[in-house]
FIPA-710064 format. One record per residue (C-alpha): x, y, z. Coordinates in nm, 4 decimals. Last residue first. Layout:
// FIPA-710064
@X: X; Y: Y; Z: Z
...
This chain:
// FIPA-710064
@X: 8.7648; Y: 13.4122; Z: 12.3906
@X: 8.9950; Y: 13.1046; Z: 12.4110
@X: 9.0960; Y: 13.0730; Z: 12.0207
@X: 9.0433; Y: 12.6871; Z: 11.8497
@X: 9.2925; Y: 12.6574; Z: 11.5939
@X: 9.1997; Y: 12.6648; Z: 11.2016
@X: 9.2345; Y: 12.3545; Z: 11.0178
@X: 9.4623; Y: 12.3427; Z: 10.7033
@X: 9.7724; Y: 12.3035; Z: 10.7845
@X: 9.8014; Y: 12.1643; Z: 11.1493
@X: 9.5209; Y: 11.9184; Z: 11.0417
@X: 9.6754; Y: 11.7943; Z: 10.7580
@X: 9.9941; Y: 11.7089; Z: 11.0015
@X: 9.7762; Y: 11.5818; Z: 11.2293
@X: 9.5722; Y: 11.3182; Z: 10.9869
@X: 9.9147; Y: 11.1700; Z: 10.8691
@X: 10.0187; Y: 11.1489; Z: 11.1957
@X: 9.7387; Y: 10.9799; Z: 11.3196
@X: 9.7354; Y: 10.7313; Z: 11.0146
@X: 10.0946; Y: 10.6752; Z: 11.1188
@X: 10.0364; Y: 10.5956; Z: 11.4521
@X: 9.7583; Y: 10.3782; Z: 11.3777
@X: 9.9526; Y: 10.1928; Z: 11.1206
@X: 10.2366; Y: 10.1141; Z: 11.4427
@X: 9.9546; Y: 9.9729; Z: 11.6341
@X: 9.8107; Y: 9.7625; Z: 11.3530
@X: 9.9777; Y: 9.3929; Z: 11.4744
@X: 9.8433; Y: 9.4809; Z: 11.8046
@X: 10.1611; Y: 9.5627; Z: 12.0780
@X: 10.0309; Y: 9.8527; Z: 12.1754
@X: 9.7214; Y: 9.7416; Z: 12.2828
@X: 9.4648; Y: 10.0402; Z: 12.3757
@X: 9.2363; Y: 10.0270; Z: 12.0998
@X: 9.3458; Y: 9.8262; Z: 11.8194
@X: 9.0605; Y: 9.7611; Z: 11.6083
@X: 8.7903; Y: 9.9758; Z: 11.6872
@X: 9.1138; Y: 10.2577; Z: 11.6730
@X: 9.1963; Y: 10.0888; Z: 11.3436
@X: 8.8125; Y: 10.1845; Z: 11.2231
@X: 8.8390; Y: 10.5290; Z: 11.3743
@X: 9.1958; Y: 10.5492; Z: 11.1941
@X: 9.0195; Y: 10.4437; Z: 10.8617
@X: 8.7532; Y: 10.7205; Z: 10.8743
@X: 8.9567; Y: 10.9596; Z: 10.9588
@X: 9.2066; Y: 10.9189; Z: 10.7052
@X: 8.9154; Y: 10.9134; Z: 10.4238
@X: 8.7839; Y: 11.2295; Z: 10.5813
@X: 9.1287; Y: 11.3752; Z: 10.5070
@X: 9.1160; Y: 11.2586; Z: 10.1374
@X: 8.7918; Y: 11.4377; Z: 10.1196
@X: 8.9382; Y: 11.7522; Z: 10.2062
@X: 9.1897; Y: 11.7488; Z: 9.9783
@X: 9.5786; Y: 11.6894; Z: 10.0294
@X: 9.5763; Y: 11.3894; Z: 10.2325
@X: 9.8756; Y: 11.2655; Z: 10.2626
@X: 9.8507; Y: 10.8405; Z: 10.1460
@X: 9.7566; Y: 10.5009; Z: 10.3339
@X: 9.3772; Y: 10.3887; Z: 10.1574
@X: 9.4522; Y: 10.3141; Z: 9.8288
@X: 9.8550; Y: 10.2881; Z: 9.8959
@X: 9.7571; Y: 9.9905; Z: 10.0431
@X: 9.7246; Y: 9.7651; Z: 9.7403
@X: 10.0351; Y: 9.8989; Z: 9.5589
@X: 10.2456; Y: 9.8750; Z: 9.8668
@X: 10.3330; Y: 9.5591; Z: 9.9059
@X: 10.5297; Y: 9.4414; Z: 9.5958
@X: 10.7094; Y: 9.7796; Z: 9.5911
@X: 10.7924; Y: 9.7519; Z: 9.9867
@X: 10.9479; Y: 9.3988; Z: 9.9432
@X: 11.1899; Y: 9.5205; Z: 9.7031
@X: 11.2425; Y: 9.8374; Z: 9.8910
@X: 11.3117; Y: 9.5576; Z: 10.1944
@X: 11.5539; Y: 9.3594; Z: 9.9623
@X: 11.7197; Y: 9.6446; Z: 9.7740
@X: 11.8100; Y: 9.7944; Z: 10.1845
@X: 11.9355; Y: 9.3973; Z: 10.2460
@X: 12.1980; Y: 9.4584; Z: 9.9859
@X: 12.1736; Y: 9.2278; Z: 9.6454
């Protein structure tokens, strides 16, 4: 077995219970789920880079952004 079967091994076992709450929002609602998670990570985590969750933060941002870029209307100076 390859070490890339391993860690996609290791990804199926582990993914089922997070992919409740780790996903692209497509809906509204799902976005407002993101939110709410990364301001609970953010509680979490703040500043420290090197917290266990720092890396999920980053994702859950980027996540969040890339909805955001679709779907949310910039701000226009008037």
């Amino acid at each position: 077995m390859s070490m890339q079967n391993v860690d996609i091994d290791r990804a199926v076992d582990n993914w089922a219970p997070l992919a409740e709450c780790i996903f692209v929002p497509h809906t509204e609602e799902e976005y407002s789920r993101l939110v709410a998670l990364l301001d609970g990570l953010v509680d979490q985590v703040g500043e420290d880079e090197r917290h266990p969750l720092a890396s999920l933060m980053e994702v859950v941002g980027v996540l969040i952004e890339h909805y955001e870029s679709a779907h949310v209307p910039e701000l226009t100076a008037e």
